[in-house]
C-alpha positions in Angstrom: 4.2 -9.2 -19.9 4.9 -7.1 -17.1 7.4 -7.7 -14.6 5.9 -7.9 -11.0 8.6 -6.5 -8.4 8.6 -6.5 -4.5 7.5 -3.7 -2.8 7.4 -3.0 1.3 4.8 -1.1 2.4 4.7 0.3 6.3 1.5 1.8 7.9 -0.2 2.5 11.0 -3.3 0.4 12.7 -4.6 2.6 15.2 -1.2 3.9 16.3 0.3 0.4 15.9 3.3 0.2 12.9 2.7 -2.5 10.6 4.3 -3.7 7.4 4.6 -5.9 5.0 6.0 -6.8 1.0 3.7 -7.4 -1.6 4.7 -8.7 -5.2 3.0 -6.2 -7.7 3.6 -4.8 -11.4 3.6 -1.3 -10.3 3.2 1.1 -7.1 1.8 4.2 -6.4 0.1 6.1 -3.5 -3.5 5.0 -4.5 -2.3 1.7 -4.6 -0.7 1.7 -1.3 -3.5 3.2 0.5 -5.4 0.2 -1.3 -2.9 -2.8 -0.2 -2.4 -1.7 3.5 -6.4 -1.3 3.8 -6.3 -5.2 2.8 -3.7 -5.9 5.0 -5.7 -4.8 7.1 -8.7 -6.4 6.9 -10.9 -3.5 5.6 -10.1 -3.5 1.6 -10.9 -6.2 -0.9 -8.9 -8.5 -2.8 -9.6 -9.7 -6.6 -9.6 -13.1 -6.8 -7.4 -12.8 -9.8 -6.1 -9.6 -12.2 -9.4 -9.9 -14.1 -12.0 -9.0 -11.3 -12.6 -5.3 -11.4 -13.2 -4.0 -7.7 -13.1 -0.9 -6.1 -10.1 -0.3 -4.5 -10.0 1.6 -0.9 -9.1 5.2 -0.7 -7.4 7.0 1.7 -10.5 8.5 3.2 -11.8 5.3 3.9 -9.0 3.7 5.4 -8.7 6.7 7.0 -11.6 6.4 8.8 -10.7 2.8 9.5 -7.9 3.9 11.5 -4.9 3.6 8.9 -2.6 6.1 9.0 1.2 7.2 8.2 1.1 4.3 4.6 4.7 4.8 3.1 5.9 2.0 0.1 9.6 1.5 -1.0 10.8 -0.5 -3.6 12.3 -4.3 -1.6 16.1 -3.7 -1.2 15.8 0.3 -0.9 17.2 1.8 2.4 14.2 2.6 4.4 15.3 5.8 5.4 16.3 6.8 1.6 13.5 4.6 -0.2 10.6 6.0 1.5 8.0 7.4 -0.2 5.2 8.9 2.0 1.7 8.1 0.3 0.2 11.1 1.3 3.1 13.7 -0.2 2.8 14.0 -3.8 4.8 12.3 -6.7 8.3 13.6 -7.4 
């Protein structure tokens, strides 16, 4: 069974910083793009880990007006945690 960790993810709404924590099993860039666009308003949400939807790109929430999407693991040092969604995995 996996274990679900918190994660804080920070973006931009039309030039306007947002963020927020989300409990999840795992994070990545796609998946941060995805959670910010439903903070949003713009992505959808399952309504439970068995629904299979289409999650939002970057493209799309581009277009949407999200912008700058950077996750950390809850706890990391913002400044050292940061992991910029659009730079690619190290």
């Amino acid at each position: 069974m996996p274990n679900p960790k918190l994660f804080v993810i920070d973006y931009q709404l039309h030039g306007s910083p947002k963020s927020f924590v989300l409990r999840h099993d795992h994070m990545d860039n796609a998946e941060a793009w995805h959670w910010a666009s439903c903070d949003a308003g713009i992505g959808h949400i399952a309504r439970n880990r068995h629904d299979k939807i289409k999650k939002t790109s970057k493209p799309m929430a581009e277009k949407y007006g999200i912008t700058q999407v950077t996750w950390r693991e809850a706890g990391a040092s913002p400044l050292q945690g940061d992991r910029l969604a659009d730079a690619p995995a190290s």
